[in-house]
VEXRO-450645 format. One record per residue (C-alpha): residue number from 1; residue in three letters; x, z, y. Coordinates in steps of 0.2 Angstrom, whole numbers. Layout:
BEGIN
@pos: NUM | code: ala | c1: X | c3: Z | c2: Y
...
END
This chain:
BEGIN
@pos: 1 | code: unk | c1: 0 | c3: 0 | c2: 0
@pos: 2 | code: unk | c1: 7 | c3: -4 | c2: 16
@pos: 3 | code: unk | c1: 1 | c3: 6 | c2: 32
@pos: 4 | code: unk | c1: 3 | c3: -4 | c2: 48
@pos: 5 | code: unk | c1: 9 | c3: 8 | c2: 59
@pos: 6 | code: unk | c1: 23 | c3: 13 | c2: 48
@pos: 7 | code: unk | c1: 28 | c3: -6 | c2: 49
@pos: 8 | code: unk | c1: 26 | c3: -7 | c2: 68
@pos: 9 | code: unk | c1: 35 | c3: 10 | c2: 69
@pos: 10 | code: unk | c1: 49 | c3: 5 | c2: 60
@pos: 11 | code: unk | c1: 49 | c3: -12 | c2: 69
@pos: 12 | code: unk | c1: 52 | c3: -2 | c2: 86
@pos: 13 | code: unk | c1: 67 | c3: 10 | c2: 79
@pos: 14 | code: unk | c1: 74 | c3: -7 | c2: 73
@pos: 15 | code: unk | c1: 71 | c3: -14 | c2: 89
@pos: 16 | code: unk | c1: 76 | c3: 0 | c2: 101
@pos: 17 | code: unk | c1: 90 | c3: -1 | c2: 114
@pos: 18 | code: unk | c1: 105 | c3: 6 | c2: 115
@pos: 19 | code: unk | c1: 106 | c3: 8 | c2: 133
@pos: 20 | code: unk | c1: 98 | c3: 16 | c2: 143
@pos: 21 | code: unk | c1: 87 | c3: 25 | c2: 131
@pos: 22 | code: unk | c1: 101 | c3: 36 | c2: 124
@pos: 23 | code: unk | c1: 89 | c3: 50 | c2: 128
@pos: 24 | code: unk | c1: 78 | c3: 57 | c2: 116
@pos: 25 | code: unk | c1: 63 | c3: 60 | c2: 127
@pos: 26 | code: unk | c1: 66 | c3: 43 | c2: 135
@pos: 27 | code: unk | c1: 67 | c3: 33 | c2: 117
@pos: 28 | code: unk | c1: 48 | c3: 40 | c2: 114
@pos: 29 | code: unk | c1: 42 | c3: 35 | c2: 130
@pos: 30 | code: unk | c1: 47 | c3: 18 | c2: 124
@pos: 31 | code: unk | c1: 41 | c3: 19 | c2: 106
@pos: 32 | code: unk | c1: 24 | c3: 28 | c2: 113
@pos: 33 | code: unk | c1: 23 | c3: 13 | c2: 124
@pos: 34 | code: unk | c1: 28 | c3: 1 | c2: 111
@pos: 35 | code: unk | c1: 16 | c3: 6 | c2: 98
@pos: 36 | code: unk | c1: 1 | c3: 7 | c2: 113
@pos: 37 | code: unk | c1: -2 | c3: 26 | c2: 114
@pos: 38 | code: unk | c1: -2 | c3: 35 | c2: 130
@pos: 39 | code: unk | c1: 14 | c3: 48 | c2: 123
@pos: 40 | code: unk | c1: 20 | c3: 55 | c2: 107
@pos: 41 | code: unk | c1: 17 | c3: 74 | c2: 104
@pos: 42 | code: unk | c1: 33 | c3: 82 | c2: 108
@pos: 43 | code: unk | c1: 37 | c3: 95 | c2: 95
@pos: 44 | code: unk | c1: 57 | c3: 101 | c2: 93
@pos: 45 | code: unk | c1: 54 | c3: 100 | c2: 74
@pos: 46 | code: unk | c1: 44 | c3: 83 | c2: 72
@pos: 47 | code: unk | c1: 54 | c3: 72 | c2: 60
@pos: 48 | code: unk | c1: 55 | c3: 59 | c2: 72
@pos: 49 | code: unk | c1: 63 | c3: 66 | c2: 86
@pos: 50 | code: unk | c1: 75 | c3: 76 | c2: 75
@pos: 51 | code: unk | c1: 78 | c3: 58 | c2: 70
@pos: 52 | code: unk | c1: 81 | c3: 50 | c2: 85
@pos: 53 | code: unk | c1: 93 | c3: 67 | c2: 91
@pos: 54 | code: unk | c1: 104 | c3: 63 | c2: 77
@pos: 55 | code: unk | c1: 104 | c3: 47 | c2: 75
@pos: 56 | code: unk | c1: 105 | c3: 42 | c2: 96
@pos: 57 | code: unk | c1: 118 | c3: 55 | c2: 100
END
């Protein structure tokens, strides 16, 4: 089964820029914008921005 915002989701982190969206909060601006959605939630422990801490930095 394929979901399709796990493939548009993956598509934007594929597709992010390296500059100037170093910044954690910054990159899911982008991906929140990206995907259609107002924000993301921000949570320290969500998977996704522990993701993009580690993976960006």
């Amino acid at each position: 089964m394929i979901y399709p915002e796990t493939v548009a989701l993956a598509r934007t982190l594929a597709t992010l820029p390296k500059q100037p969206y170093r910044d954690t909060g910054k990159a899911l601006d982008l991906i929140a914008h990206r995907l259609g959605l107002p924000r993301l939630a921000s949570n320290a422990n969500d998977p996704l921005r522990v993701f993009l801490t580690h993976a960006r930095h």
